[in-house]
LOMIGU-635147 format. One record per residue: z, y, x of N, C-alpha, C in turn. Coordinates in steps of 0.1 Angstrom, whole numbers, padded with zeros to 4 digits, always signed. Layout:
N
ZYXZYXZYX;...
END
This chain:
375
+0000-0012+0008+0000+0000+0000+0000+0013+0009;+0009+0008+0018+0005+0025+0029-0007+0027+0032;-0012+0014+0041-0025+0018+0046-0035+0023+0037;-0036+0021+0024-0044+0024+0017-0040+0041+0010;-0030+0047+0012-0024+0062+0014-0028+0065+0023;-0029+0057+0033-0032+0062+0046-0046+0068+0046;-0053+0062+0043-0070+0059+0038-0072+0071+0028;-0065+0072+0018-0071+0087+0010-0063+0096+0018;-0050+0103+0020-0050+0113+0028-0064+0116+0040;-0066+0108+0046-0076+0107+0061-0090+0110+0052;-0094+0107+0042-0106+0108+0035-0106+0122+0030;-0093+0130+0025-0092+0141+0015-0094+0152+0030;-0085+0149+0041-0090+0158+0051-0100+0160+0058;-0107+0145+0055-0121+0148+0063-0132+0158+0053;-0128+0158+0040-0134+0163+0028-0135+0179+0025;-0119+0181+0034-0113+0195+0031-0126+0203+0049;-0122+0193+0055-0129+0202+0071-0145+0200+0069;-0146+0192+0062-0167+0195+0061-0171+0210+0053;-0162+0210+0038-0157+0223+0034-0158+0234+0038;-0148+0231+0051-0145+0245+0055-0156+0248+0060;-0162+0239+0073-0176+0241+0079-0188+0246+0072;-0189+0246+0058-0199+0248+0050-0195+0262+0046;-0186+0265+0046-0183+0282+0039-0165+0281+0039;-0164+0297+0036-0146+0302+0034-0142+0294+0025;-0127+0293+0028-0124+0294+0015-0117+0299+0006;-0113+0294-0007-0116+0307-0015-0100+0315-0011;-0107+0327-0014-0092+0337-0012-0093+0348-0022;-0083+0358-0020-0076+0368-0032-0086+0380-0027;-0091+0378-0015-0102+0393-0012-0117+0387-0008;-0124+0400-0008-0136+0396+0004-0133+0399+0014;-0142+0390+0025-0147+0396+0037-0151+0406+0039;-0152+0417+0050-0159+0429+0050-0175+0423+0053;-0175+0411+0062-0191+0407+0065-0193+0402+0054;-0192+0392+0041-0193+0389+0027-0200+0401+0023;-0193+0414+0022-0198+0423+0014-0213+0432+0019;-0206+0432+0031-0223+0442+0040-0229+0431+0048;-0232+0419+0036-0241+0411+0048-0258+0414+0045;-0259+0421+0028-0272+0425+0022-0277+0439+0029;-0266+0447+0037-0272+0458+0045-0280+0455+0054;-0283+0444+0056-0294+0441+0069-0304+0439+0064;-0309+0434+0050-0323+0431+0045-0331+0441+0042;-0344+0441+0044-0353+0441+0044-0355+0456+0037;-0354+0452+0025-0348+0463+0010-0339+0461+0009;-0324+0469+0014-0313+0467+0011-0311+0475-0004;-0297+0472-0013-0300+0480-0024-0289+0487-0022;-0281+0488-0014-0274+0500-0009-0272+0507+0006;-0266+0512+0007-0266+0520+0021-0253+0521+0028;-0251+0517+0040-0238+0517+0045-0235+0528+0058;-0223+0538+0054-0219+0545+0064-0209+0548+0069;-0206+0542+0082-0194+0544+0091-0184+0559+0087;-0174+0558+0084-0169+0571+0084-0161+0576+0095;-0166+0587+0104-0164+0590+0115-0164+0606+0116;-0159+0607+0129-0156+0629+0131-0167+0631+0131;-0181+0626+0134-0194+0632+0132-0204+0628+0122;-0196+0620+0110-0200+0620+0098-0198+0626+0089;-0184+0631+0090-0178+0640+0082-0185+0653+0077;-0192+0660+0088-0201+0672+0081-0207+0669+0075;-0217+0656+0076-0230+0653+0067-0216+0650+0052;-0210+0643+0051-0204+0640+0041-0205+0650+0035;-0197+0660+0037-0193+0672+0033-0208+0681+0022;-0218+0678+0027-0231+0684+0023-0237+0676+0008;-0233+0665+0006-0236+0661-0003-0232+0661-0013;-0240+0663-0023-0240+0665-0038-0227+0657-0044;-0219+0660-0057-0206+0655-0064-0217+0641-0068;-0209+0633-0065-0220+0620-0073-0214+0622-0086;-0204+0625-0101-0205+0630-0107-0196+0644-0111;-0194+0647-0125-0196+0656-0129-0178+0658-0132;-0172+0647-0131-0155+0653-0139-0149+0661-0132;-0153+0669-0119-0144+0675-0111-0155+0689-0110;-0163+0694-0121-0174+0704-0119-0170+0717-0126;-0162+0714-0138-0160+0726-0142-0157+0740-0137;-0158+0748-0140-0156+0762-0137-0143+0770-0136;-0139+0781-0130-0130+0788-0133-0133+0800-0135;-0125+0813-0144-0133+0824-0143-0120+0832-0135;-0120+0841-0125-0115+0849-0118-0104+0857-0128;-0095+0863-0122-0086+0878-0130-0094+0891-0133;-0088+0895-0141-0095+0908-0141-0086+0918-0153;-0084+0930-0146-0077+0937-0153-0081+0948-0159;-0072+0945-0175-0072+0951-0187-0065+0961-0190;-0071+0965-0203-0058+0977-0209-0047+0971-0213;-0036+0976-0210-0024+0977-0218-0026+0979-0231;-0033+0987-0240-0031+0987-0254-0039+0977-0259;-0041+0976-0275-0045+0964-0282-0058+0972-0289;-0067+0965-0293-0076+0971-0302-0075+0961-0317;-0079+0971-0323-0078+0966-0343-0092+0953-0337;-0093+0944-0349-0103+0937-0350-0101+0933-0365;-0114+0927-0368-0116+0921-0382-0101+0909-0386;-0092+0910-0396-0087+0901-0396-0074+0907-0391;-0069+0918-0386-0055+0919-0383-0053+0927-0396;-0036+0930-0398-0029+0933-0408-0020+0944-0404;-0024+0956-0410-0021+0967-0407-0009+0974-0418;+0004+0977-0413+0015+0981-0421+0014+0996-0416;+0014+1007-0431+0010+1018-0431+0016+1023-0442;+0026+1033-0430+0036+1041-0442+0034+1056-0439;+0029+1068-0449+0026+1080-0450+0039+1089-0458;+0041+1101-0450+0053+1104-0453+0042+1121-0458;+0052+1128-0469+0047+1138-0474+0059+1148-0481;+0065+1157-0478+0074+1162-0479+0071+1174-0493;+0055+1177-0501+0054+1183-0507+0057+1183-0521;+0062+1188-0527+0069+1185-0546+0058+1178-0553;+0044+1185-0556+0034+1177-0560+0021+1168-0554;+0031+1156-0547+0019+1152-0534+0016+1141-0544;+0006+1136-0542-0003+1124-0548+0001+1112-0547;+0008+1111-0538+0012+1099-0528+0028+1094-0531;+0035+1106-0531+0051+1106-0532+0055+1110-0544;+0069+1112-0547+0074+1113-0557+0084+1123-0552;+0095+1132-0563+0101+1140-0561+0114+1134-0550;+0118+1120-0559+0128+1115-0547+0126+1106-0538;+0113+1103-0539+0110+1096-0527+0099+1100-0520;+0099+1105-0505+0096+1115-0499+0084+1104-0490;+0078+1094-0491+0074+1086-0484+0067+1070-0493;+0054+1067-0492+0051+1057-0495+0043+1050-0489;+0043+1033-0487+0042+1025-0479+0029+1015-0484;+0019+1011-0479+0012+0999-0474+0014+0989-0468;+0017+0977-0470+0023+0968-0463+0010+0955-0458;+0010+0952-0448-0006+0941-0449-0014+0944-0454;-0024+0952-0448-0036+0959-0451-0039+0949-0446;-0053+0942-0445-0064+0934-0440-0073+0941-0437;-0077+0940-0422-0089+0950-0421-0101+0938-0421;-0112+0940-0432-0121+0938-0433-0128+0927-0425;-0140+0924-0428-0148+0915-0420-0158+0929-0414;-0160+0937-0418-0168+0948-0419-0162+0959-0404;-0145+0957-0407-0139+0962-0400-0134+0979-0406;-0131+0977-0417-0124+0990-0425-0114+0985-0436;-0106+0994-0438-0094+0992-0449-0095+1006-0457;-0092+0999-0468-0093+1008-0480-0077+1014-0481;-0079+1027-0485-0067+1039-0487-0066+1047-0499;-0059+1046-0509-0061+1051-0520-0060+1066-0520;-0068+1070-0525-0075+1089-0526-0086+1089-0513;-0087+1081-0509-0093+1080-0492-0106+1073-0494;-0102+1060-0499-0115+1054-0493-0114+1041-0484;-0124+1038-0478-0126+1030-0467-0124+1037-0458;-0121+1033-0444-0117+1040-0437-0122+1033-0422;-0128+1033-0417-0130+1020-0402-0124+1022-0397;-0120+1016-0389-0104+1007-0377-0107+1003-0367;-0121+0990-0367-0125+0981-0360-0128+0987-0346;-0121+0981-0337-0125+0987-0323-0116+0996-0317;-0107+1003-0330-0097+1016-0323-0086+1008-0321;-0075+1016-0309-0065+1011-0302-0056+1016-0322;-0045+1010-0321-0032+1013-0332-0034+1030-0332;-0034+1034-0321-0028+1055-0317-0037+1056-0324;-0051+1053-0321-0065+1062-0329-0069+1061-0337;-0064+1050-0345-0066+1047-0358-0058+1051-0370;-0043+1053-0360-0033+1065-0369-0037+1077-0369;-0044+1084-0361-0049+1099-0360-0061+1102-0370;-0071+1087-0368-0080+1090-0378-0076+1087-0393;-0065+1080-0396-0059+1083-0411-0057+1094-0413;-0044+1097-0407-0040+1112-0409-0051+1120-0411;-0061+1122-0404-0072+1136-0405-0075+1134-0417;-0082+1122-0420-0086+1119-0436-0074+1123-0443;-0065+1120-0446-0051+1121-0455-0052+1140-0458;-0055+1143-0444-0050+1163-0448-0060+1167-0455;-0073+1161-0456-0080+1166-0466-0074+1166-0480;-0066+1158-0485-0061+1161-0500-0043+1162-0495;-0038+1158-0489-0027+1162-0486-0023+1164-0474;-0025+1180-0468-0024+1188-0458-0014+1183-0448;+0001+1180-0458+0015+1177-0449+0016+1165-0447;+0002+1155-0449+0007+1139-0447+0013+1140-0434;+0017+1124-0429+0025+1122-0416+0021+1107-0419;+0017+1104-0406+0013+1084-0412+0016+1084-0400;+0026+1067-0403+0027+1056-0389+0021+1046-0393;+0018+1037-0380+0010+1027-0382+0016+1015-0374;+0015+1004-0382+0021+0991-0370+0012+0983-0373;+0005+0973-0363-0001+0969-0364+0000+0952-0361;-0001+0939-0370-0001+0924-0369-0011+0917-0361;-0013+0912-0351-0028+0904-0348-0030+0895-0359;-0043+0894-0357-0049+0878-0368-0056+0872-0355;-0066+0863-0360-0071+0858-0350-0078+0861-0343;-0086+0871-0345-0095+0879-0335-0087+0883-0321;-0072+0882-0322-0062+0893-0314-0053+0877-0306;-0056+0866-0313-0046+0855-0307-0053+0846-0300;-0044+0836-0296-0052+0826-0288-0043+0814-0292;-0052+0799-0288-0046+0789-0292-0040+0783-0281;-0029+0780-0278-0021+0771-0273-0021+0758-0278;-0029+0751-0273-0029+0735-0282-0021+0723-0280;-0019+0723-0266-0012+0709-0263-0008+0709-0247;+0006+0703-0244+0004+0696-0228+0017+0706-0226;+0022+0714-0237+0031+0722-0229+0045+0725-0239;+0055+0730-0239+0066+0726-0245+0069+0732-0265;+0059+0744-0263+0054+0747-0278+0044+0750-0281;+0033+0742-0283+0020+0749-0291+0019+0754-0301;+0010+0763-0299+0008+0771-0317-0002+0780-0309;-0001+0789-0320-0012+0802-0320+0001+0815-0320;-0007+0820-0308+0000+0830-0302-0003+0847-0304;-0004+0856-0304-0008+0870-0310-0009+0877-0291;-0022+0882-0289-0020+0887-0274-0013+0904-0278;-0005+0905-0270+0003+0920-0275-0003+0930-0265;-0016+0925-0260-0027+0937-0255-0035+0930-0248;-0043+0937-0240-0055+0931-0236-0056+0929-0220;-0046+0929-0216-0040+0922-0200-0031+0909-0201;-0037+0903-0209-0032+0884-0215-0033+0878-0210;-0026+0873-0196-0035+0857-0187-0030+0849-0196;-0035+0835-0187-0032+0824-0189-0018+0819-0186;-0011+0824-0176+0002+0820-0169+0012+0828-0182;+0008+0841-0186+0013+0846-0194+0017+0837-0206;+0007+0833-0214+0003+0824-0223+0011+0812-0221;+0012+0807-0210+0022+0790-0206+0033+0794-0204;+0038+0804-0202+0050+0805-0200+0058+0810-0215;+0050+0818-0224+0053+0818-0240+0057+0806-0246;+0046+0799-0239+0047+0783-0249+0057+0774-0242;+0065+0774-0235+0075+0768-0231+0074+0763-0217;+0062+0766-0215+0061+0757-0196+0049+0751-0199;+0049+0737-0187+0043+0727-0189+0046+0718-0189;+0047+0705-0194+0056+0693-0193+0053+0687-0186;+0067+0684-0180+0071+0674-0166+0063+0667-0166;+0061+0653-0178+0057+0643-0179+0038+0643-0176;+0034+0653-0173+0020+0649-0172+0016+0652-0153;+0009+0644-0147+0005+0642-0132-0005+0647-0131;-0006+0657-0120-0015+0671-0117-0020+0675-0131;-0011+0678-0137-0016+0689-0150-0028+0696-0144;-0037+0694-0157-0053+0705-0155-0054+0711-0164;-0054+0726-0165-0057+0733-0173-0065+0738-0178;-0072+0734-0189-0084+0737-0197-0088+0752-0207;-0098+0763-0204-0094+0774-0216-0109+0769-0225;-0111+0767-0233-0122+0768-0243-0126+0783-0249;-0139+0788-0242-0139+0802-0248-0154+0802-0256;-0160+0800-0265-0168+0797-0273-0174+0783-0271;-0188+0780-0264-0192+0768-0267-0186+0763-0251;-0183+0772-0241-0182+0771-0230-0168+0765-0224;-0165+0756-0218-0148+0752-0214-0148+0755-0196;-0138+0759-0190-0134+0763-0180-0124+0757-0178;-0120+0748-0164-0107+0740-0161-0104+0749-0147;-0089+0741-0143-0088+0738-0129-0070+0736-0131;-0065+0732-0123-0054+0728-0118-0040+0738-0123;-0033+0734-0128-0020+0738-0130-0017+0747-0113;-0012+0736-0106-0010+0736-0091-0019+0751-0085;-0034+0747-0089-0046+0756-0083-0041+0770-0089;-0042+0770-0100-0034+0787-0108-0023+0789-0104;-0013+0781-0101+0001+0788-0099+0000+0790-0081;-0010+0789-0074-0006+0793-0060-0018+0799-0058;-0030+0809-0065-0037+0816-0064-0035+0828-0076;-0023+0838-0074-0029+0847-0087-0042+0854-0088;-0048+0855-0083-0059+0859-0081-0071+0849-0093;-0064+0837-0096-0070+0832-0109-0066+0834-0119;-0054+0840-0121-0047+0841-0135-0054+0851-0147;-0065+0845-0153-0073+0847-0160-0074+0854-0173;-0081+0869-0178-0076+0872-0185-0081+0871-0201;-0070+0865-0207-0078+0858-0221-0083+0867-0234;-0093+0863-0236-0101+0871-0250-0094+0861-0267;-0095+0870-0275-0091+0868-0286-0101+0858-0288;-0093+0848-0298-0104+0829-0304-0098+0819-0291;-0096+0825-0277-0095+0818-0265-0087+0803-0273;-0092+0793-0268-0084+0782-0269-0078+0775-0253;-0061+0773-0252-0060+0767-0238-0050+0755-0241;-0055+0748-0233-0046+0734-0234-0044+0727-0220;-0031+0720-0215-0034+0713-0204-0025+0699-0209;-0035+0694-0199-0041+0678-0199-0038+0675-0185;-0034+0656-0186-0029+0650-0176-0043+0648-0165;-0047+0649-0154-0056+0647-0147-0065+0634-0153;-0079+0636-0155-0083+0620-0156-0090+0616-0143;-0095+0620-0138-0095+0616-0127-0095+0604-0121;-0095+0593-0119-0087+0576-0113-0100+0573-0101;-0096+0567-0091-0098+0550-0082-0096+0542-0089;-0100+0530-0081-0100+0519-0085-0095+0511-0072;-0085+0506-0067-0081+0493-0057-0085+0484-0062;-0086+0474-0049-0093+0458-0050-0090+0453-0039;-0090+0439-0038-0086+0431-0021-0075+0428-0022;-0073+0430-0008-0057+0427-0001-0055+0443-0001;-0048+0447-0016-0042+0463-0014-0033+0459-0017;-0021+0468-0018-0007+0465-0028-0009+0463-0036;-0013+0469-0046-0021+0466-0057-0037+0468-0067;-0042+0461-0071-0052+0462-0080-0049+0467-0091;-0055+0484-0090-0052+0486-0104-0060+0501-0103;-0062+0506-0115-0065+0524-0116-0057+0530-0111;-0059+0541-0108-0049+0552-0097-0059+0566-0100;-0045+0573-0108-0050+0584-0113-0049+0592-0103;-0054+0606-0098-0052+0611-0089-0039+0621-0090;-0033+0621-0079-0017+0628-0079-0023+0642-0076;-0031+0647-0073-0038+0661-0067-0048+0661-0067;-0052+0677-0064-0067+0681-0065-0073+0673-0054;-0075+0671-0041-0080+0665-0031-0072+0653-0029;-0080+0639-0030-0070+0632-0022-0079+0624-0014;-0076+0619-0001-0085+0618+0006-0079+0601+0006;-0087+0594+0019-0090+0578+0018-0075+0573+0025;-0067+0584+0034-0052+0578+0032-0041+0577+0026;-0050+0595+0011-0040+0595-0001-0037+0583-0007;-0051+0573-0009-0056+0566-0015-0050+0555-0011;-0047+0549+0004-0038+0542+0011-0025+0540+0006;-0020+0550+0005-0009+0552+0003-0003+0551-0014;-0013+0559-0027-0014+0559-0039-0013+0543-0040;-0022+0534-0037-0023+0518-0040-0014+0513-0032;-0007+0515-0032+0014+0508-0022+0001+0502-0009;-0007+0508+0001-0007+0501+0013-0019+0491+0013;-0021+0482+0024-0029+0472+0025-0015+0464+0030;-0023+0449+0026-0016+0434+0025-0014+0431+0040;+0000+0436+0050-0002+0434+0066-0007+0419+0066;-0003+0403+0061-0007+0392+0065-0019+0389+0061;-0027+0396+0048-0043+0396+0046-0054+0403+0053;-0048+0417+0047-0058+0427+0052-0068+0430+0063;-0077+0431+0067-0083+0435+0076-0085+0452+0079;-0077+0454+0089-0072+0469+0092-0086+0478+0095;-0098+0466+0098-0111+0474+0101-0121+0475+0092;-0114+0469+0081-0125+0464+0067-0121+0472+0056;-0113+0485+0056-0117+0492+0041-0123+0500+0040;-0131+0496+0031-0143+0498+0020-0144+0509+0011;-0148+0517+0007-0151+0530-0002-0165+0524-0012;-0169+0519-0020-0179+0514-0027-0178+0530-0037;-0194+0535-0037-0192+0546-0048-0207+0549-0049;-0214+0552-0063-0223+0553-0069-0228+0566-0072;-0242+0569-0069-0247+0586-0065-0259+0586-0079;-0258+0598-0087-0273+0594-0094-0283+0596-0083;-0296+0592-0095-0307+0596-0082-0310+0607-0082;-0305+0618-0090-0309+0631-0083-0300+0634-0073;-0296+0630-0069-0281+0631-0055-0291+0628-0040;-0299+0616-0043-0307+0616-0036-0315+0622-0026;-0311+0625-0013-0317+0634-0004-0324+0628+0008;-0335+0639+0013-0339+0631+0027-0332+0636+0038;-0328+0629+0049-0324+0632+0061-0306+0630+0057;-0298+0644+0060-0284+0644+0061-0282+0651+0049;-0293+0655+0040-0283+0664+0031-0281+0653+0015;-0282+0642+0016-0277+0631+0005-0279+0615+0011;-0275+0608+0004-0276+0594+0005-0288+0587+0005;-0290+0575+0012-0304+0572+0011-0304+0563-0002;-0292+0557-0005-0293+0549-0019-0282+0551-0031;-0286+0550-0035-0274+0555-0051-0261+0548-0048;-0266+0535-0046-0255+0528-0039-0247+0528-0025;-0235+0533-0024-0231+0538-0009-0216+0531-0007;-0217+0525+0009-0205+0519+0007-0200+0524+0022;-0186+0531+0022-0183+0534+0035-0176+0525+0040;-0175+0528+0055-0164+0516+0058-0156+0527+0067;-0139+0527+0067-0133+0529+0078-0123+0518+0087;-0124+0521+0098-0116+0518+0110-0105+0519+0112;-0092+0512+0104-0080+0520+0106-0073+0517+0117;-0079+0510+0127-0074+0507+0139-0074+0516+0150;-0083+0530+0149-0088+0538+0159-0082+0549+0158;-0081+0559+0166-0077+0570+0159-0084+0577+0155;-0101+0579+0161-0111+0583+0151-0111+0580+0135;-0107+0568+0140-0107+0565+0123-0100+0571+0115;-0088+0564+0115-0076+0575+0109-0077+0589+0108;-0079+0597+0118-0083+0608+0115-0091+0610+0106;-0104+0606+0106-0112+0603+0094-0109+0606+0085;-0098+0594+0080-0098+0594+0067-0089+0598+0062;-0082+0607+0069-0075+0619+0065-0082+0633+0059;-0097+0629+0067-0105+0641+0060-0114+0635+0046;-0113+0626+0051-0126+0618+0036-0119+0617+0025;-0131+0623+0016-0122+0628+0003-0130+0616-0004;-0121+0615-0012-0122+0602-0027-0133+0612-0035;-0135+0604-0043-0143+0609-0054-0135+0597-0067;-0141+0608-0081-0133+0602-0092-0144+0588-0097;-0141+0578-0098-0147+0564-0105-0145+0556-0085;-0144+0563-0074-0144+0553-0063-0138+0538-0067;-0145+0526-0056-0137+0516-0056-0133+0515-0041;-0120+0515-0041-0116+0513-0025-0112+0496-0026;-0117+0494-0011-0117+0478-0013-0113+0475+0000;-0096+0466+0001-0090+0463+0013-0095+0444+0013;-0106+0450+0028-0112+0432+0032-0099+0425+0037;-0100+0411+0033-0096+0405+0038-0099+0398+0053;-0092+0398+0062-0097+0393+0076-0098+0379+0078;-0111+0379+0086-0114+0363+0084-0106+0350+0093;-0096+0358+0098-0086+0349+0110-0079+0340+0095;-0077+0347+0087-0070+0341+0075-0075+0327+0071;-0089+0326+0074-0094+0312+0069-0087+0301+0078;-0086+0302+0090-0080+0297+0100-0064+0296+0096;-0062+0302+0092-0044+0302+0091-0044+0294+0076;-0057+0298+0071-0057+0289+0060-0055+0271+0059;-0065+0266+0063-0067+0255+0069-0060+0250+0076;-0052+0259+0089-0036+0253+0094-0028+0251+0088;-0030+0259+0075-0018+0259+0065-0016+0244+0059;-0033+0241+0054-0031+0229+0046-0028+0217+0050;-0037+0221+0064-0032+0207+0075-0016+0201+0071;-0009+0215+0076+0003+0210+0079+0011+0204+0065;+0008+0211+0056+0008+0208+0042+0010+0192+0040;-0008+0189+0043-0010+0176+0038-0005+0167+0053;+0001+0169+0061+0011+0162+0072+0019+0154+0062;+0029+0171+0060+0040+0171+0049+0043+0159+0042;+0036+0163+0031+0031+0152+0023+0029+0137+0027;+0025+0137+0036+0019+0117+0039+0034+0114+0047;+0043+0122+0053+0052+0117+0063+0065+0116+0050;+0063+0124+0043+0076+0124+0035+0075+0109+0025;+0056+0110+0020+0053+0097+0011+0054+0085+0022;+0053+0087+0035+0053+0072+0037+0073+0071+0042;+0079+0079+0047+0094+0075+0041+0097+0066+0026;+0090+0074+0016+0093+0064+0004+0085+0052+0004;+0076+0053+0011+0071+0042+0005+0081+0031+0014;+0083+0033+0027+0094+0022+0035+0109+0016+0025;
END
């Protein structure tokens, strides 16, 4: 009965080492030669490039392969202090008249009031003995002076104040991402954006590199929480309808291989380069990894496409860095991610070898301990 254990263990190893000699075997990553073994053909269908200190400029020149990181910002710029009337605000308007027979007043009451006037789509409000009156466009001061003038035509001694409510022409929308949304009233026309977040409560903790979005007709304008709060020189100044909201980054990588982990990886900041990215994915696997084999796999349209250094020669691009060198590393302290990347930590091919030692000793194991029982 032994010898015949003896006979399939000796047969299962001779089975396992023809195996090996035919191909790897199987493991939790690729090879880095697995992956760039189609860069040598003929027609390759992608393009492979070293990332190095004298690749870096060419990098730098090419086109966003896409678009989630394109939007716009619009600069500061300074406004008046005062507010102007618009269609839609609500105008409280109290006229004082001190004469015995005024039109307006009464003997003991020296003063009568309009409360929520609506000014128009047209942009005028109606005034009884008056008329229509237009508004649209004048600050609150000029639009009290031009009542009054009208008013002394039939009552010489009027006296008019004016307060004035925004509607929507005058407000902006705070929508979401921050500690109180709603619709806000600009109380003049020097309104940023910081202004506006800091009304509405902040921004909440809970979202990772907050991006701030303004919607101003059909047009949207982003950029970074982070980016606005350490440039005033962005703090943008908002028009009445403005809609602003901030949103968690979407942004993500993708790890694969021997990383820490396989998974999406949102981006923690505006730039993150190929050691942020090291680091975001907990590391490469020290007993898998191959420290010379990570991979950048990332997809260009074909208008990206350029001749010579100023774009890629194939849609398909796969970088490789060196993290053994210090070129390297350096590197990829400058090499910036792009949003959809797949970074891919190879596995090193010594591992097949440790593989196979492994099993050896395995299947030792096994026949020494089975042939004790079988004695």
């Amino acid at each position: 009965m032994r010898k015949a254990f003896t006979l399939l263990v000796i047969l299962g190893l001779a089975g396992l080492t023809g195996a090996c000699a035919k191909g790897r075997l199987p493991s939790g990553a690729p090879v880095r030669e697995e992956v760039l073994k189609q860069a040598s053909d003929e027609t390759p269908e992608f393009a492979v490039y070293e990332v190095s200190r004298s690749f870096l400029p060419t990098a730098a020149q090419w086109p966003a392969p896409n678009d989630l990181a394109a939007l716009r910002w619009i600069g500061t710029s300074r406004g008046p202090t005062t507010q102007i009337i618009r269609p839609g605000d609500r105008l409280d308007i109290r006229i004082w008249d001190s004469s015995d027979n005024s039109l307006l007043t009464t003997t003991t009451q020296k003063e009568t009031q309009l409360d929520q006037v609506r000014v128009s789509s047209s942009g005028t409000i109606f005034v009884p003995y008056v008329g229509e009156i237009s508004v649209s466009g004048q600050t609150p001061e000029l639009a009290r002076a031009e009542l009054q003038k009208a008013l002394e035509a039939i009552v010489p001694s009027a006296q008019v104040q004016l307060n004035m409510s925004e509607g929507r022409a005058n407000s902006v929308d705070l929508v979401g991402g921050v500690g109180n949304p709603g619709s806000y009233p600009m109380p003049d026309r020097n309104y940023t954006v910081l202004s506006l977040l800091a009304a509405g409560g902040g921004v909440k903790d809970s979202l990772l590199n907050p991006q701030i979005r303004l919607m101003r007709g059909n047009a949207i304008y982003g950029t970074s929480v982070e980016t606005l709060l350490s440039s005033p020189q962005l703090d943008t100044r908002l028009q009445g309808g403005d809609r602003v909201f901030v949103e968690q980054d979407r942004r993500y990588f993708l790890s694969f291989g021997a990383a820490g982990s396989e998974d999406l990886h949102r981006f923690t900041k505006d730039q993150v380069s190929a050691m942020d990215a090291v680091s975001i994915m907990g590391g490469v696997n020290d007993g898998k990894a191959d420290p010379q084999g990570l991979l950048i796999l990332r997809e260009y349209p074909a208008s990206a496409l350029r001749p010579g250094v100023r774009g890629p020669r194939q849609e398909r691009v796969v970088f490789t860095l060196n993290l053994t060198s210090a070129d390297g590393l350096f590197s990829a302290r400058k090499f910036q991610i792009q949003p959809g990347d797949l970074v891919v930590a190879t596995e090193s091919p010594i591992n097949d070898a440790l593989t196979i030692s492994n099993i050896f000793g395995n299947f030792f194991g096994v026949f020494s301990r089975a042939g004790n029982v079988l004695n």
